[in-house]
C-alpha positions as CSV (number, residue, x, y, z in Angstrom):
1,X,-34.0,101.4,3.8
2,X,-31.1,102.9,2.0
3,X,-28.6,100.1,4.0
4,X,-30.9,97.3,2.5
5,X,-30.5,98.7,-1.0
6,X,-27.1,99.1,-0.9
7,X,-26.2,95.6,0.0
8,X,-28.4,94.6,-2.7
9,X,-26.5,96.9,-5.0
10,X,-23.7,95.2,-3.8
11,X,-24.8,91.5,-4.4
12,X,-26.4,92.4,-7.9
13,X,-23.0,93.8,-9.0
14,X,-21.2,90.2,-7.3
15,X,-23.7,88.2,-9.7
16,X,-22.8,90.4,-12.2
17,X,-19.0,90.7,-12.0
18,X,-18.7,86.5,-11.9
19,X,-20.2,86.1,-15.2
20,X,-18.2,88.1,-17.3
21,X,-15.0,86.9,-15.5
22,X,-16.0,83.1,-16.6
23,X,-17.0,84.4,-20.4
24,X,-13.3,86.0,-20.0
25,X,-11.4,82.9,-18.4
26,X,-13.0,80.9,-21.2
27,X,-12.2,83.4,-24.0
28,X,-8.8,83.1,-23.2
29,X,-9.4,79.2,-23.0
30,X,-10.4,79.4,-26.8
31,X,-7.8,81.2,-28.1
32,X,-5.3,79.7,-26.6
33,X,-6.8,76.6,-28.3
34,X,-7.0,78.1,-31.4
35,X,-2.9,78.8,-31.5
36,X,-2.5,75.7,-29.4
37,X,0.0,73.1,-31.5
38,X,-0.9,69.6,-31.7
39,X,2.7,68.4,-30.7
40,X,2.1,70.7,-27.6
41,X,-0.9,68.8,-26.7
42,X,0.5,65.6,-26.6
43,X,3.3,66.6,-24.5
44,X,0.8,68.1,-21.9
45,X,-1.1,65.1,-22.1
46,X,2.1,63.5,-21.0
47,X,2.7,65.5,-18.7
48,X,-0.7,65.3,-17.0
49,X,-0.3,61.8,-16.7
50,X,3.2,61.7,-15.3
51,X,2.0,64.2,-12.9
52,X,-0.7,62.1,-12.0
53,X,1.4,59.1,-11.5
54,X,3.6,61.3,-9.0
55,X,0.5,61.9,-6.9
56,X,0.4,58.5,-6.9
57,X,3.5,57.5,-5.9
58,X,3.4,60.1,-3.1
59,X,0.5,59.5,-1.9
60,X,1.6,55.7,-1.6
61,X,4.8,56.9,0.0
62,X,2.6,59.2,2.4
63,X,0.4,55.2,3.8
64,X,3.9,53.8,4.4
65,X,4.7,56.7,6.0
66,X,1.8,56.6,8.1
67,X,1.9,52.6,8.6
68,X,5.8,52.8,9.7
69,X,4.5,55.3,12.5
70,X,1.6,53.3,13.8
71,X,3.9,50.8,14.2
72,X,6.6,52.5,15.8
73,X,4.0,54.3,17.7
74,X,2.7,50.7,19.1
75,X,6.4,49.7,19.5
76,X,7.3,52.3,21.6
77,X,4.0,52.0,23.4
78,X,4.8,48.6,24.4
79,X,8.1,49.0,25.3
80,X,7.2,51.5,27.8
81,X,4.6,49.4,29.5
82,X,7.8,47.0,29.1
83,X,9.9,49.1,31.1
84,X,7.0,50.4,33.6
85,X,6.8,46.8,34.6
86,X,10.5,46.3,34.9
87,X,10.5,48.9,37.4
88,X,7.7,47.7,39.3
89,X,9.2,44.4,39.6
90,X,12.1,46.3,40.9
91,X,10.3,48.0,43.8
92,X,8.7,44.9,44.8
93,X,5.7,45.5,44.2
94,X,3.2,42.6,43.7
95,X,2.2,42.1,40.1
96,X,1.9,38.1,40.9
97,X,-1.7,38.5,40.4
98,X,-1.6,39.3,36.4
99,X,-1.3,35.8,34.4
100,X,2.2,35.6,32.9
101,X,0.7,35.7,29.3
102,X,-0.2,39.2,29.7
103,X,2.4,40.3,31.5
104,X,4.7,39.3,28.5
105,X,2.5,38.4,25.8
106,X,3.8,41.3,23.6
107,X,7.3,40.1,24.3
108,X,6.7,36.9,23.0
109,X,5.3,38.5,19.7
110,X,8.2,40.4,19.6
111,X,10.6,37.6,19.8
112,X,9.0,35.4,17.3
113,X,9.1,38.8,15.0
114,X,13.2,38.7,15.2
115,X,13.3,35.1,14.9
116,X,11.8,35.2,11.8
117,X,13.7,38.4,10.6
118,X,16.7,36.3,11.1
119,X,15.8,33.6,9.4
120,X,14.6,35.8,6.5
121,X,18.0,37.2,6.6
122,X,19.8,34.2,6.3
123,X,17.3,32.8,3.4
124,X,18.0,36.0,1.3
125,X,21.9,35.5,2.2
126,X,21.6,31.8,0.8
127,X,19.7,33.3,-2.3
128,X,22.5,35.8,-3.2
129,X,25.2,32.7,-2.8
130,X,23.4,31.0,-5.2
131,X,22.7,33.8,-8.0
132,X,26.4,33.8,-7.6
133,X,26.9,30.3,-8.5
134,X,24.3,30.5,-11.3
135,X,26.3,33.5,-12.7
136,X,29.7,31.5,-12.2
137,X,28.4,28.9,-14.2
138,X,26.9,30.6,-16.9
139,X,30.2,32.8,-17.6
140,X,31.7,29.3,-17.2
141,X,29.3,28.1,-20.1
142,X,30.3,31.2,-22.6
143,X,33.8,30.5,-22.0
144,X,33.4,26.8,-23.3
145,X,31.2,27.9,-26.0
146,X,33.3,30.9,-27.0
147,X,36.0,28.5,-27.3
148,X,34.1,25.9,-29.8
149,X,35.3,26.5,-33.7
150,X,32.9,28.0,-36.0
151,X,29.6,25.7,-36.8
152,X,29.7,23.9,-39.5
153,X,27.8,21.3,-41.5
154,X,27.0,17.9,-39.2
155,X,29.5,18.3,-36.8
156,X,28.4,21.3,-34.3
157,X,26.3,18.9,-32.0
158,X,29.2,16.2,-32.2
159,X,32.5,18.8,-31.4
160,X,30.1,20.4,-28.9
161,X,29.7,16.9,-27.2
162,X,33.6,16.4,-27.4
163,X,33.9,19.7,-25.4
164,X,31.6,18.5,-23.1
165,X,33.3,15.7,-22.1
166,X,36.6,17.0,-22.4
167,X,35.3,19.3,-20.0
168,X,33.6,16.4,-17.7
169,X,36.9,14.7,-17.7
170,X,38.7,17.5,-16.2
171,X,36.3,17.8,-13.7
172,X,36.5,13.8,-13.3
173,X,39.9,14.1,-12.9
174,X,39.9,15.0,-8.8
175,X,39.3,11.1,-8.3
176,X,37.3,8.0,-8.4
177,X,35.4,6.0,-5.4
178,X,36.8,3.0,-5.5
179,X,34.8,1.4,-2.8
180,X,34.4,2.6,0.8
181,X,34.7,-0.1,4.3
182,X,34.6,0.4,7.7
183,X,34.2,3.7,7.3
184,X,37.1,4.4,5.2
185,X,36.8,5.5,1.5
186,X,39.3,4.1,-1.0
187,X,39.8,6.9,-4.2
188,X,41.4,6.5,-7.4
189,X,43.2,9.5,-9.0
190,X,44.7,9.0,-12.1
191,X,48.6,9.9,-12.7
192,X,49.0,13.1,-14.8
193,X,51.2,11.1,-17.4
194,X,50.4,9.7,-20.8
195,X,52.7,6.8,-20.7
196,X,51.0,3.7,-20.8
197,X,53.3,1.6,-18.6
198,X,52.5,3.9,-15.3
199,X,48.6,3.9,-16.1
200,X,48.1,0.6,-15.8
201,X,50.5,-0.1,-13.5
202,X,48.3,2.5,-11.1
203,X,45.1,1.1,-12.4
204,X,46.6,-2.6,-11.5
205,X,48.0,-1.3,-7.8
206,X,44.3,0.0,-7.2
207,X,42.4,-3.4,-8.0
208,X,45.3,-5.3,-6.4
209,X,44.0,-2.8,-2.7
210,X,40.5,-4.0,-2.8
211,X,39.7,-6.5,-0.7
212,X,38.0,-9.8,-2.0
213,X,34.4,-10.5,-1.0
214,X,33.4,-13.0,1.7
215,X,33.0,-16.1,-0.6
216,X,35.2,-15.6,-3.4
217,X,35.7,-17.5,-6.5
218,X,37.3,-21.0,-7.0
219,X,40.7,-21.4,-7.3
220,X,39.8,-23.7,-10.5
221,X,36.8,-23.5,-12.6
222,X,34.8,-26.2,-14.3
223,X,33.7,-25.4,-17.8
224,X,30.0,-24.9,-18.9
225,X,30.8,-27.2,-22.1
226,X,28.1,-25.8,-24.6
227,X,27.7,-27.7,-27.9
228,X,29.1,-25.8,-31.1
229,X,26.0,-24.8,-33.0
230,X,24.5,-23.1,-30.1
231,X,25.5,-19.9,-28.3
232,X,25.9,-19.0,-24.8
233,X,22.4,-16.8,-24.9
234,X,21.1,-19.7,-26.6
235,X,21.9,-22.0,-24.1
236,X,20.4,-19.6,-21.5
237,X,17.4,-19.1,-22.9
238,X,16.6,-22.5,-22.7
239,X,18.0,-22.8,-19.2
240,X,15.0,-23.7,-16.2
241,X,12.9,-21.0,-15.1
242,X,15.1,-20.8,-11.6
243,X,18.5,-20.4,-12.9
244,X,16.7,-18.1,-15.3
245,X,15.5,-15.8,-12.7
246,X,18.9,-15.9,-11.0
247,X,20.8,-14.8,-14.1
248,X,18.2,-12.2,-15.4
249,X,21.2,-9.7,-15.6
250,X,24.5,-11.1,-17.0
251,X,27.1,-9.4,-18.8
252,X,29.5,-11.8,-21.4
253,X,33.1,-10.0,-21.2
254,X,34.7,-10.0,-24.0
255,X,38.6,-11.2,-24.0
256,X,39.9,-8.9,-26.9
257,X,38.3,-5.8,-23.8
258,X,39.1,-7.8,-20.7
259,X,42.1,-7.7,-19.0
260,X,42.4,-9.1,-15.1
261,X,44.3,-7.5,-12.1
262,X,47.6,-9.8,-12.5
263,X,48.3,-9.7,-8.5
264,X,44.2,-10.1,-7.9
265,X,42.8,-11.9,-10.8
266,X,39.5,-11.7,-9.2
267,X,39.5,-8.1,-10.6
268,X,39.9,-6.4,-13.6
269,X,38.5,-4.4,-15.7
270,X,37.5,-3.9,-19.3
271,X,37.0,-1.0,-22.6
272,X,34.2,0.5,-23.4
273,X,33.4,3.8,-26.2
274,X,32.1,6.7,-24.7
275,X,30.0,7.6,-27.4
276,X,28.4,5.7,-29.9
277,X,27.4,6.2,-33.8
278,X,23.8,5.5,-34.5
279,X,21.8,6.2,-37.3
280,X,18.3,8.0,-37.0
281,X,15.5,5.7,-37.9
282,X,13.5,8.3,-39.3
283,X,16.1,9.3,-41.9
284,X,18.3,6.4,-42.7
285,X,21.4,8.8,-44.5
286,X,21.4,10.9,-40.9
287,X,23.6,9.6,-38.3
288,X,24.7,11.2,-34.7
289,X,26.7,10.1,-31.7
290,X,25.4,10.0,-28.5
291,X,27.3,9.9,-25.2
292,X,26.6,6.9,-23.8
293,X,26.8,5.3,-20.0
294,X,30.0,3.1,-19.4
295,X,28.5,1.4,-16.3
296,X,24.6,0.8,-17.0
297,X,23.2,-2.1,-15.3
298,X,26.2,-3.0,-13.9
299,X,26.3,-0.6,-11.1
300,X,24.6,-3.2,-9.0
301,X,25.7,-7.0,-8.5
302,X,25.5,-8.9,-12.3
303,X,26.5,-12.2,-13.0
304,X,29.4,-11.9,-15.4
305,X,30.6,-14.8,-17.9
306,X,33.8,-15.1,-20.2
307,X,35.6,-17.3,-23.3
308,X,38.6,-18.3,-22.7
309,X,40.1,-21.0,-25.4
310,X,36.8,-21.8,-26.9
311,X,35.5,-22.6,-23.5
312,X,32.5,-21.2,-21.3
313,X,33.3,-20.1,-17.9
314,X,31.2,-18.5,-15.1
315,X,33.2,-15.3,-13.3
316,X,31.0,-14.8,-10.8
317,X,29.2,-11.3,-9.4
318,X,30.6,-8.4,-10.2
319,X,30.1,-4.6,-9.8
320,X,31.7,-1.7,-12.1
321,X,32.7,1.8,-12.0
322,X,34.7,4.1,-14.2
323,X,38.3,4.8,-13.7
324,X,39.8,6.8,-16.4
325,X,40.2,7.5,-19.6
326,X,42.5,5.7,-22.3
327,X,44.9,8.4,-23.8
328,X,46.0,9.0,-27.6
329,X,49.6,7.0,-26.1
330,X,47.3,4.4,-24.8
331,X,45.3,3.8,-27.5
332,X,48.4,3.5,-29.9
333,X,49.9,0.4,-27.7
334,X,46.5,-1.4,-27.9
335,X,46.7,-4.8,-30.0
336,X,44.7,-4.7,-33.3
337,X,42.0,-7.1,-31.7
338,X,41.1,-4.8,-29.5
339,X,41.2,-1.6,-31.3
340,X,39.2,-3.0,-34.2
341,X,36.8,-4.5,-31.3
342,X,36.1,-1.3,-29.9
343,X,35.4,0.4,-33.2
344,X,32.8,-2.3,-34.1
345,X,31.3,-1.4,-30.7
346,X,31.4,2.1,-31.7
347,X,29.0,2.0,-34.7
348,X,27.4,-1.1,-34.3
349,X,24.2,1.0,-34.4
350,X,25.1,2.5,-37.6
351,X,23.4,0.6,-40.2
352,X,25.3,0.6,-44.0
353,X,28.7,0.6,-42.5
354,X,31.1,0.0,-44.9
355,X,35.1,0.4,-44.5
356,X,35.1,3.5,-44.7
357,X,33.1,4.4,-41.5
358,X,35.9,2.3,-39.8
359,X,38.5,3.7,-40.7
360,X,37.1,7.2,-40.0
361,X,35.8,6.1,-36.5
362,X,39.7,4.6,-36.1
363,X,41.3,7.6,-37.0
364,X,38.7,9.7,-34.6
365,X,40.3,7.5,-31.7
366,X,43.8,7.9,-33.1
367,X,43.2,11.8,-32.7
368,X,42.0,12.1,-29.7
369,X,38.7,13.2,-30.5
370,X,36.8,10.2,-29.5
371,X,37.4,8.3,-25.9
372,X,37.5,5.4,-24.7
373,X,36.7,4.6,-21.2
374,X,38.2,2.4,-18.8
375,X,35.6,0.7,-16.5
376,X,37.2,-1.9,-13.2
377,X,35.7,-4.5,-12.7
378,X,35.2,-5.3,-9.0
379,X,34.0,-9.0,-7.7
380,X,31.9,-8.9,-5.1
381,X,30.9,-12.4,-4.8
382,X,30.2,-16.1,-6.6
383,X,27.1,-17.6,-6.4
384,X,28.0,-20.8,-6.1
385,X,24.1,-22.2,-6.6
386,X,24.4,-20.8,-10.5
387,X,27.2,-22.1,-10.3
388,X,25.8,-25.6,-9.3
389,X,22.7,-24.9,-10.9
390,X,24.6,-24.5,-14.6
391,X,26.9,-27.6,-14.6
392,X,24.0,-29.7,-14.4
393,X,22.4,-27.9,-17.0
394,X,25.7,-28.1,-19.8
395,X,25.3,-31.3,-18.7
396,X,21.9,-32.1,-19.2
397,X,21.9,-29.9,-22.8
398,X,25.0,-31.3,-24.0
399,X,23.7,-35.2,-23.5
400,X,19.9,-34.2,-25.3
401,X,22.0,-32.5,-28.2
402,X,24.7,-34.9,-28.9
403,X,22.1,-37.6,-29.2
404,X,19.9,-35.9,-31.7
405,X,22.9,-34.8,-33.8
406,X,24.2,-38.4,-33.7
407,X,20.9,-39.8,-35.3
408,X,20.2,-37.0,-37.8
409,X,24.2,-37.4,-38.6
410,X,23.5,-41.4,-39.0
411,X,20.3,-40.9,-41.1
412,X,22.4,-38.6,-43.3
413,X,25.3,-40.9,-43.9
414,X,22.5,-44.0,-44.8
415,X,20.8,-41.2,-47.5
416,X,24.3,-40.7,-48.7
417,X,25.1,-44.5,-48.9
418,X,22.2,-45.1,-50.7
419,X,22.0,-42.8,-53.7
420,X,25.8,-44.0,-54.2
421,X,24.9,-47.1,-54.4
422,X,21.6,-46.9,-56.6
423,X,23.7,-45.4,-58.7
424,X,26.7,-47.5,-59.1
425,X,24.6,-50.7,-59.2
426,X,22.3,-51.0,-62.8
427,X,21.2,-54.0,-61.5
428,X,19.9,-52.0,-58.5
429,X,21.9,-54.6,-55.9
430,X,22.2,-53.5,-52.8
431,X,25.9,-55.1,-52.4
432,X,28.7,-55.1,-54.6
433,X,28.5,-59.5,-55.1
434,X,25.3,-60.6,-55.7
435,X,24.1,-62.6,-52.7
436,X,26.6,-62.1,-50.6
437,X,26.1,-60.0,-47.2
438,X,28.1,-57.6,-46.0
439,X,29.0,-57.4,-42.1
440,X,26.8,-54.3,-42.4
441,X,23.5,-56.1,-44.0
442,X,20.6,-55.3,-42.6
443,X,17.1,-57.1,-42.9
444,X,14.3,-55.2,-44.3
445,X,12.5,-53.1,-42.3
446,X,13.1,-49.7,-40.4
447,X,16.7,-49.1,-40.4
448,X,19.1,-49.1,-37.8
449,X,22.8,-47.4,-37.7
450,X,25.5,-49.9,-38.6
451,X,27.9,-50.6,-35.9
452,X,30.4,-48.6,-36.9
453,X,28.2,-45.4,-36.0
454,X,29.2,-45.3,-32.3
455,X,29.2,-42.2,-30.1
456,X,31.9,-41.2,-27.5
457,X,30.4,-39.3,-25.0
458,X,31.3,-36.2,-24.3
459,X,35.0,-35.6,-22.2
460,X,34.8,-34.7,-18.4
461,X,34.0,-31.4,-17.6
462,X,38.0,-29.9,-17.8
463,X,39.3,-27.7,-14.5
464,X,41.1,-24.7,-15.6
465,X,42.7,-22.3,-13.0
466,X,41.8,-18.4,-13.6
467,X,44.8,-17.2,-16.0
468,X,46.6,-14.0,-14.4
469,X,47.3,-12.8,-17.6
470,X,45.4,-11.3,-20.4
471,X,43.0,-13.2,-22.4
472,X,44.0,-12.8,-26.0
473,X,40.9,-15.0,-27.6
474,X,38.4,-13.0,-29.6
475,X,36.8,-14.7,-32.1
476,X,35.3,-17.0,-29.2
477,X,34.2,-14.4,-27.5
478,X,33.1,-12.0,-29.8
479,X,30.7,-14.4,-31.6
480,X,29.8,-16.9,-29.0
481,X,30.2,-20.2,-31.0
482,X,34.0,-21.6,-30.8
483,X,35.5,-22.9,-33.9
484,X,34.7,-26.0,-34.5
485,X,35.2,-29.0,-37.3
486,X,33.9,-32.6,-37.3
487,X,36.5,-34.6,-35.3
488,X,38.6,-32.0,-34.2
489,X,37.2,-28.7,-32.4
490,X,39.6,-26.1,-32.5
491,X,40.2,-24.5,-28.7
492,X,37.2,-26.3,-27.7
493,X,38.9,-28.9,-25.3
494,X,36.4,-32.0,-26.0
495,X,35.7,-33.9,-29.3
496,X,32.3,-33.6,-29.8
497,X,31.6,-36.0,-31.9
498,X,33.7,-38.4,-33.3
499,X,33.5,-41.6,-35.9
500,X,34.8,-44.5,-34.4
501,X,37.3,-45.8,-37.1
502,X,36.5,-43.4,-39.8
503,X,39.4,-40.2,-40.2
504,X,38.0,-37.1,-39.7
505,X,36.1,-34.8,-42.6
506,X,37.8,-31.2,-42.5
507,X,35.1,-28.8,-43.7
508,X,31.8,-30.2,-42.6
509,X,29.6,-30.4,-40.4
510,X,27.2,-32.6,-38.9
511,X,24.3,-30.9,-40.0
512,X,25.8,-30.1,-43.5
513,X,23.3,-31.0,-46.6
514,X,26.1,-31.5,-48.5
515,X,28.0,-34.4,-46.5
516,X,30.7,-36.1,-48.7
517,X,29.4,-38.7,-50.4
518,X,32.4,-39.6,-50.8
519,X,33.7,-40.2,-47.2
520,X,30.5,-42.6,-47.3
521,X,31.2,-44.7,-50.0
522,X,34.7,-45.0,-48.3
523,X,33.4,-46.5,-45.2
524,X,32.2,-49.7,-47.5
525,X,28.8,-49.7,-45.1
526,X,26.0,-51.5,-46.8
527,X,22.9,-48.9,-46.4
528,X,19.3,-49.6,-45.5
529,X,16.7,-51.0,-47.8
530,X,14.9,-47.8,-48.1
531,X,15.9,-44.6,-47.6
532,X,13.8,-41.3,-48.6
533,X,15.9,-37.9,-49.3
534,X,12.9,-36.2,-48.4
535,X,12.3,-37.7,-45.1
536,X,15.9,-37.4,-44.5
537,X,15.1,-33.3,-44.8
538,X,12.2,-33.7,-42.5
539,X,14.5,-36.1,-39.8
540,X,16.9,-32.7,-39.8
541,X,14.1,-30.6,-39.7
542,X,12.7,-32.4,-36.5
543,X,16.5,-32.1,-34.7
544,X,16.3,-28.6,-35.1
545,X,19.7,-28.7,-37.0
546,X,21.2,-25.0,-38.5
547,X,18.2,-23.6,-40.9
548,X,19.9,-24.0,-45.1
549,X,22.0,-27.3,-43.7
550,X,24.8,-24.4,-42.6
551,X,28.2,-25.8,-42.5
552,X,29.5,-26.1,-38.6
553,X,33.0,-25.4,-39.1
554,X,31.5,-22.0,-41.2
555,X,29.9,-21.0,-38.5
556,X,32.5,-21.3,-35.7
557,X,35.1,-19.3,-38.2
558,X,32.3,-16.5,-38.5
């Protein structure tokens, strides 16, 4: 009895004893809150957490820990079946009974495992070759930038561009494909010189290597005789739907640009800006230049045409590629045809150009700043169906416009005739004696020419060999209507049109309102009974003369 009451002396005082240390700990819990600072709390709130996140970060280390020695563990586990097997084989005994797949079908695991470590290892070498690059080129990039001049107002993006290509050129500099056969690849590097002489004498040696195509060009060309009013696109346009389709790309080169291999003139090559000045259609005071590609369509096969003394001429197929750039020497020898053609090119999508955008584009190219690219010309064949094809047609056009110029020309001259005469005779007398006939009288009725209006047809188509030198004809080729005048047509080669017995009229053309009256009176014709001005107007109309009765030999000088 006294045992049992002891031990529950002793348990009561337990109970007892736990109590009152709790009441203590948590005493001590209060006043240490009471004292506790508020910056102190934070930092043991951040503390707490960084603690926690240690447990964290052990206790992620402690599974990879764990995962790393299962694995090893099965590794090692394998290999030594691995091995026991080995040393079966090597006492001889019989193991022919197990399939082969599970004798080594952990081997096989194994092996693809290290293949693809390898290969992971050779992907993550590749990667760190190419962050490498990347970081080249963007310390590359700073460099080029760091060297630009401080930004200023409109001209950042265009120096920037300047740069740019200053930059490309360098890098362009290594060397040109100039065309690649039987395996063997042709390149062009430029000379390091300036002088003008040794560039084109390399550029020349490097068309002069390239081999002609299969079926080149004639020896002699006929000309595509166009009549003056109308342009070379004109006369395209209207060309049959086949020859249409073959010449869906052309190119017109432009003599004042164009200069031909003089040891291969079946190659050449030709000037072209680099950039270009164009103004923003949104805001027609802001302009920008824009790099701009030399080649274009002409990377592949186009059919090419050029001017030469007023005359039409097919080339033939033709491919293009960049050479080089013209230097500040270069530019200074080029003739002022050129020069001033190129800087038309330049901001011909400037609108309000005036003289002095010109001259500032000029002295842009005289500084350097602006280049100009030179772009070979390389044949690669002559289609002699377009050929064929567009003889027929000149010929064919030329015939249906000569004959409707002729009769609005004749019906001009007879309107002319008679409002002279009305008003020289009173009397209203359609001859100068009473009575009398002319040779030229003509019976009432419709009116008919007098003989006097007789046509020559046009000259033979003329057969001029390809020139080795350097055209030198621009206004031709830069407008696309040859100068022209009424009986003479100035580096046309034919007389289109031509008064039998009357001297030529300098200044007008057939299709001119305003066709001397005098020159009419002078040819002492006798006119027809009745002529109306007003169905004169609508004759010219109908021939689908020049719009305003525009002067001829006006046009072919603009």
């Amino acid at each position: 009895m006294s045992e049992e009451k002891q031990y529950n002396f002793i348990a009561i005082t337990e109970d007892i004893m736990l109590p009152v240390d709790e009441i203590a700990r948590l005493k001590q819990e209060l006043e240490s809150l009471k004292n506790a600072n508020p910056f102190r709390m934070a930092e043991l709130a951040l503390e707490i957490q960084i603690e926690r996140l240690r447990v964290v970060e052990i206790t992620a280390a402690r599974d990879a820990a764990l995962q790393r020695l299962s694995d090893s563990y099965v590794s090692i586990r394998q290999k030594n079946e691995l091995i026991e097997r080995m040393f079966q084989e090597r006492d001889g005994k019989d193991i022919g009974s197990v399939p082969l797949s599970l004798n080594f079908g952990f081997s096989t695991d194994q092996v693809e495992a290290e293949q693809l470590k390898a290969h992971i290892s050779t992907l993550e070498t590749e990667n760190g070759e190419l962050r490498l690059a990347i970081q080249q080129l963007q310390e590359q990039a700073l460099i080029a930038k760091a060297i630009d001049p401080p930004p200023s107002y409109e001209r950042e993006p265009t120096k920037s561009m300047l740069v740019d290509a200053g930059i490309q050129t360098e890098e362009d500099s290594a060397g040109v494909l100039v065309y690649s056969e039987d395996g063997a690849e042709v390149n062009y590097v430029p000379p390091k010189t300036e002088d003008p002489a040794i560039l084109a004498n390399a550029r020349n040696t490097v068309l002069a290597d390239i081999p002609l195509p299969n079926n080149p060009p004639d020896d002699t060309l006929n000309a595509i005789v166009i009549p003056p009013p109308f342009t070379l696109h004109e006369f395209l346009n209207g060309a049959p739907g086949s020859l249409r389709t073959l010449l869906s790309n052309y190119r017109i080169l432009h003599n004042a640009t164009t200069y031909w291999c003089p040891d291969r003139e079946e190659h050449g090559y030709m000037y072209a800006p680099v950039f270009k000045c164009s103004t923003n259609p949104r805001i027609s005071t802001a302009h920008r230049w824009s790099p701009v590609d030399v080649v274009g369509r002409m990377n592949k096969p186009t059919e090419c045409f050029y001017n030469r003394e007023g005359l039409w001429y097919y080339a033939g197929s033709y491919v293009a590629f960049k050479m080089d750039e013209l230097s500040p020497k270069e530019w200074a020898q080029l003739s002022g045809e050129t020069s001033s053609a190129i800087v038309k090119e330049t901001i011909a999508g400037r609108k309000n150009t005036s003289p002095q955008n010109t001259y500032e584009a000029t002295q842009l190219y005289v500084a350097g700043a602006l280049k100009v690219a030179c772009v070979a010309l390389r044949c690669v064949g002559f289609n002699h169906e377009v050929y064929r094809s567009l003889l027929e047609y000149s010929i064919r056009f030329g015939e249906s416009k000569w004959k409707s110029l002729a009769t609005a020309s004749a019906n001009v001259l007879a309107a002319a005739a008679s409002v002279s005469s009305v008003s020289g005779s009173p009397s209203g007398a359609n001859s100068p004696a009473s009575g009398a006939s002319t040779p030229h009288s003509q019976p009432s009725g419709t009116p008919t020419p007098p003989a006097r209006m007789q046509m020559q047809t046009p000259a033979p188509l003329r057969h001029i060999p390809r020139t080795p030198t350097h055209p030198t004809h621009l206004s031709s080729a830069a407008s696309g209507s040859p100068s022209t005048t009424l009986g003479h047509s100035q580096g046309y080669g034919v007389n289109p049109v031509r008064l039998v017995g009357t001297p030529p009229v300098l200044g007008l053309g057939l299709g001119s309102s305003a066709w001397n009256v005098h020159s009419a009176a002078a040819m002492m014709m006798t006119p027809p009974a009745s002529t109306d001005g007003k169905a004169t107007l609508r004759v010219l109309q109908e021939k689908h003369l020049p719009e305003g009765g525009e002067n001829l030999a006006d046009m072919g000088k603009n």
